[in-house]
C-alpha positions in Angstrom: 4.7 -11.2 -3.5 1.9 -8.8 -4.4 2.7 -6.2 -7.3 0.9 -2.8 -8.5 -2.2 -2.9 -10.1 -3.2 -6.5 -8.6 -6.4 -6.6 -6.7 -6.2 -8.3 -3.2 -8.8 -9.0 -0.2 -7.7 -7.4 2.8 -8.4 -6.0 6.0 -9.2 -2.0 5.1 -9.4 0.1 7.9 -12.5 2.8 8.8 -11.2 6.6 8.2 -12.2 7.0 11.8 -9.8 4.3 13.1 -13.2 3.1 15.0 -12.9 -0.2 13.2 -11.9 -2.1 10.3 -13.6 -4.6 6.9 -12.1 -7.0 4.8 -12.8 -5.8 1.3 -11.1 -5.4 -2.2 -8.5 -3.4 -2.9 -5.8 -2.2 -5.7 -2.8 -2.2 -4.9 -1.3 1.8 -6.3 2.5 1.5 -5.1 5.1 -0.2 -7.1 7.4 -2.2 -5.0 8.6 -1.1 -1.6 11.3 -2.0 0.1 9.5 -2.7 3.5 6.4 -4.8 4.4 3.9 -1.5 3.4 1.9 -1.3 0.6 -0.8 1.6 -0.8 -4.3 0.4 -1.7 -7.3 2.1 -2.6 -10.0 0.5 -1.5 -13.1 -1.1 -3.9 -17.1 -1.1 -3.3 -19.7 -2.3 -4.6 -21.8 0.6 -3.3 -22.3 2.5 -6.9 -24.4 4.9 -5.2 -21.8 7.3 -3.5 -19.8 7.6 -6.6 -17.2 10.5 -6.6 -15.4 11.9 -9.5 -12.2 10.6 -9.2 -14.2 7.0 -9.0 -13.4 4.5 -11.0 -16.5 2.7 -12.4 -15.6 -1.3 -13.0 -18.5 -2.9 -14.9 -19.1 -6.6 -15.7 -19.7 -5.8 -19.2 -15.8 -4.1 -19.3 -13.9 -6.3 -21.2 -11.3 -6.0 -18.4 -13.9 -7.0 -15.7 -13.1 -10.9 -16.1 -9.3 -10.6 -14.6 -10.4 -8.9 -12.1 -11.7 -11.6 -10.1 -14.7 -9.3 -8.5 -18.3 -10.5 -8.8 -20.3 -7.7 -9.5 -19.7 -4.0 -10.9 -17.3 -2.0 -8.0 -15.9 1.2 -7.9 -12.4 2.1 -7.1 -12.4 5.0 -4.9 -9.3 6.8 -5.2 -10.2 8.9 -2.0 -10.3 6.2 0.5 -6.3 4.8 -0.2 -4.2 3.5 3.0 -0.9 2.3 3.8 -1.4 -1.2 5.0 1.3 -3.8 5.6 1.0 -7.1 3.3 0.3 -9.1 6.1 -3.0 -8.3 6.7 -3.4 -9.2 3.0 -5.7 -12.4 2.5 -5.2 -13.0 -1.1 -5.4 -12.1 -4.6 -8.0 -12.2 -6.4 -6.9 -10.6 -9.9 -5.7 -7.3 -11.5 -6.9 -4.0 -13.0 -6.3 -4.1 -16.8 -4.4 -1.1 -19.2 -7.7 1.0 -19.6 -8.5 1.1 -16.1 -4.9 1.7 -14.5 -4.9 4.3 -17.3 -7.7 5.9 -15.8 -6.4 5.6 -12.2 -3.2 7.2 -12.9 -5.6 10.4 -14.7 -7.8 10.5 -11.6 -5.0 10.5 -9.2 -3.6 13.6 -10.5 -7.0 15.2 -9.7 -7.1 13.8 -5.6 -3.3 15.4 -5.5 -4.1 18.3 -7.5 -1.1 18.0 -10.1 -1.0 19.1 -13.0 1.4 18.3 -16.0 
């Protein structure tokens, strides 16, 4: 069973629907009660960073149980509903600081404000 905040290899579609890549994702929703999950998918492309991205270093004393290789970027503005089977694995999970910062930069994508 795959829970919030872990981070998983799975298929992640295009925004076009023209195709589809296996990549990293964290996993947003708490636990559903059908097959359906929301992710947010994880680069390694620092370049195109947004604001609401989430910059995971190596140095970050979180990086290790991550289980990524090299410094990624959660991008809160590329999330999909995707169904766990397509889900390949886990590979680890976002620590306190970082799901801290997620839940702070999601308010900004969905514009609310407390």
């Amino acid at each position: 069973m795959y829970k919030k905040w872990e981070i998983v290899l799975t298929v992640f579609p295009f925004t076009d629907l023209s195709g589809e890549k296996v990549r990293p994702a964290v996993i947003l929703s708490s636990e559903l009660k059908d097959d359906d999950v929301i992710v947010a998918f994880i680069s390694s492309q620092l370049i195109y960073r947004d604001q609401v991205d989430i910059l995971i270093k190596k140095s970050s004393p979180e990086f290790e149980k991550t289980g990524l290789k090299i410094d990624s970027v959660i991008r809160l503005r590329k999330m999909a509903a995707i169904n766990k089977k397509i889900i390949l694995g886990k590979l680890g999970r976002v620590g306190p600081n970082i799901q801290k910062e997620v839940v702070e930069n999601l308010k900004i994508v969905f514009g609310i404000t407390d």
